[in-house]
C-alpha positions as CSV (number, residue, x, y, z in Angstrom):
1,X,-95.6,-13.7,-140.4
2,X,-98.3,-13.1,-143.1
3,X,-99.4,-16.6,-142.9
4,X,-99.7,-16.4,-139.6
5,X,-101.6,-13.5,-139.2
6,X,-103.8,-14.9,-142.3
7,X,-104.7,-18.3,-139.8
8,X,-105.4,-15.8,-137.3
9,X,-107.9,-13.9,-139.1
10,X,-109.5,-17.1,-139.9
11,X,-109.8,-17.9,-136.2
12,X,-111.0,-14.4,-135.1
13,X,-113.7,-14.7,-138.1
14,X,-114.6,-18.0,-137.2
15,X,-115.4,-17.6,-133.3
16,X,-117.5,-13.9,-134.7
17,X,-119.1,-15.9,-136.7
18,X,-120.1,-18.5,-133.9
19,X,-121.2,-14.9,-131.3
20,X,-123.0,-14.1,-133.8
21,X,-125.1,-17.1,-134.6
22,X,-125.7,-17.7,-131.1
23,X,-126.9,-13.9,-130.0
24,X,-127.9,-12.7,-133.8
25,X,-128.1,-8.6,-134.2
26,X,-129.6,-5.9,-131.5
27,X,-127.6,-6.0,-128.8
28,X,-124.7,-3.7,-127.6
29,X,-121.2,-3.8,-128.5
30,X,-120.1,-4.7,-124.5
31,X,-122.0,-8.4,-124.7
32,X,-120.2,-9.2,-128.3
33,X,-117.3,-8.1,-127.0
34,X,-117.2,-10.0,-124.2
35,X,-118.9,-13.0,-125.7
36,X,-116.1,-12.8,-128.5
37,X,-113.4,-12.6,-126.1
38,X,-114.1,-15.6,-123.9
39,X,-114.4,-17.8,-127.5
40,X,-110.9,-16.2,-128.7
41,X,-109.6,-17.9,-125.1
42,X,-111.8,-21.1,-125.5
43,X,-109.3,-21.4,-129.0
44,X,-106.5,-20.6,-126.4
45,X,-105.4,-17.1,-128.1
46,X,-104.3,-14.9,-125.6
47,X,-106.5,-11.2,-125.6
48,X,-106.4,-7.9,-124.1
49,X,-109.9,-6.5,-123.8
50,X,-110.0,-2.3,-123.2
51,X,-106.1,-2.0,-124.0
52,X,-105.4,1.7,-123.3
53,X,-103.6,2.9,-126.1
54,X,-101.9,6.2,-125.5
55,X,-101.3,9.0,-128.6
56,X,-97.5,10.2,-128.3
57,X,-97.0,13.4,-129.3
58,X,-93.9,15.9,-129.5
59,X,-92.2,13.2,-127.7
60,X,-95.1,12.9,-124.9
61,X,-97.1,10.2,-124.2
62,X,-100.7,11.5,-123.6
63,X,-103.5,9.7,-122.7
64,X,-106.4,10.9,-124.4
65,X,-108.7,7.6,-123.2
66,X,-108.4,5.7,-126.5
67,X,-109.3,2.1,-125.5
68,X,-108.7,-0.6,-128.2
69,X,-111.9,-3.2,-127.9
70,X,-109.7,-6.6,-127.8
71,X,-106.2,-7.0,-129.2
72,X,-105.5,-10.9,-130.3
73,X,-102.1,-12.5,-129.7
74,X,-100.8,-9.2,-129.7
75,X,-100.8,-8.4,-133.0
76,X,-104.5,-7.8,-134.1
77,X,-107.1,-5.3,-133.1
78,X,-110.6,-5.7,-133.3
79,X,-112.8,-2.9,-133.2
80,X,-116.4,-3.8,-132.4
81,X,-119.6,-1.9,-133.4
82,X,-123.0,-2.5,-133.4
83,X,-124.4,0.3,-135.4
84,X,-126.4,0.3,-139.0
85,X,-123.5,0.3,-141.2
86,X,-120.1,0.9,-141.2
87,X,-119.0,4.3,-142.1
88,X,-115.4,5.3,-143.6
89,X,-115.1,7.1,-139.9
90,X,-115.2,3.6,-138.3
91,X,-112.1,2.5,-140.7
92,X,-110.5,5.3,-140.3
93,X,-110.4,5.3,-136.3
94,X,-109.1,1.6,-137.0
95,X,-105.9,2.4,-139.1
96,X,-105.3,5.3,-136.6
97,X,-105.2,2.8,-133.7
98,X,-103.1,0.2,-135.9
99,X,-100.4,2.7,-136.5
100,X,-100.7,4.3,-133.4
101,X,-100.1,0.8,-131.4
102,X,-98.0,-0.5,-134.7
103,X,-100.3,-3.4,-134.8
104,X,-100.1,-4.9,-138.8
105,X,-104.0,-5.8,-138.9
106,X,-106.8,-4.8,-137.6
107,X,-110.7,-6.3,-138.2
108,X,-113.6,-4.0,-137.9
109,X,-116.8,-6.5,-136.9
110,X,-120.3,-4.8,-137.3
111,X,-122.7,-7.4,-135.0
112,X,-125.8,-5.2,-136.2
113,X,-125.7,-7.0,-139.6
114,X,-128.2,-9.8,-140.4
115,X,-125.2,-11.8,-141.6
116,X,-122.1,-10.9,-139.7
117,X,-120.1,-11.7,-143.4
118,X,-121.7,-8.8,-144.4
119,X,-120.0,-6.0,-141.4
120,X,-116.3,-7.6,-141.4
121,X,-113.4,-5.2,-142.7
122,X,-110.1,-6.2,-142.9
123,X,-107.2,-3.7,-142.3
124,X,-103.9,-3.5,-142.5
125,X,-101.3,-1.0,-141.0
126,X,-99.5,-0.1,-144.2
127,X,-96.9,1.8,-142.4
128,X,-95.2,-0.7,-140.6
């Protein structure tokens, strides 16, 4: 499953990459996002884009309007920002989401970098 989820990554990095070549830094989150998801289906990866994602507590589903940005094949959430720099807020919100939805990885991509290498952070769900 690792390796999988490894190829994956690659993929998800690659088409950023390419949004972010073509449309460079400035805009708002809502165009990478859905400039990003119609590359992720150009590679034929199936995505979900403004999952709900519900926070269960004392046995009750409640939905306190959490929206994940896009989630790739299932298994890997990308939370998109467009913002100076990423804070440890911005990871933290991530690894709540991952265990939340028991999703093993998660990418944080911050489009307001001059190079987009620069505002990726890999995370993984360490409770699964």
């Amino acid at each position: 499953m690792q390796e999988g989820l490894n190829k994956l990554g690659e993929q998800i990095i690659g088409a950023a990459m390419k949004v972010h070549s073509a449309l460079g830094a400035g805009l708002l989150e809502s165009a990478y996002e859905i400039c990003l998801a119609h590359e992720l289906t150009k590679q034929g990866l199936s995505i979900e884009r403004q999952l709900p994602l519900p926070v269960v507590y004392d046995g009750i589903k409640l939905d306190c309007a959490y929206r994940l940005d896009i989630v790739v094949e299932g298994s890997v959430v990308l939370e998109l920002k467009a913002t100076d720099k990423l804070l440890a807020i911005h990871a933290a919100q991530l690894i709540s989401y991952l265990r939340l939805g028991n999703y093993p990885l998660g990418y944080l991509l911050n489009f307001n970098s001059v190079h987009l290498r620069d505002g990726i952070k890999r995370l993984a769900n360490t409770r699964q």
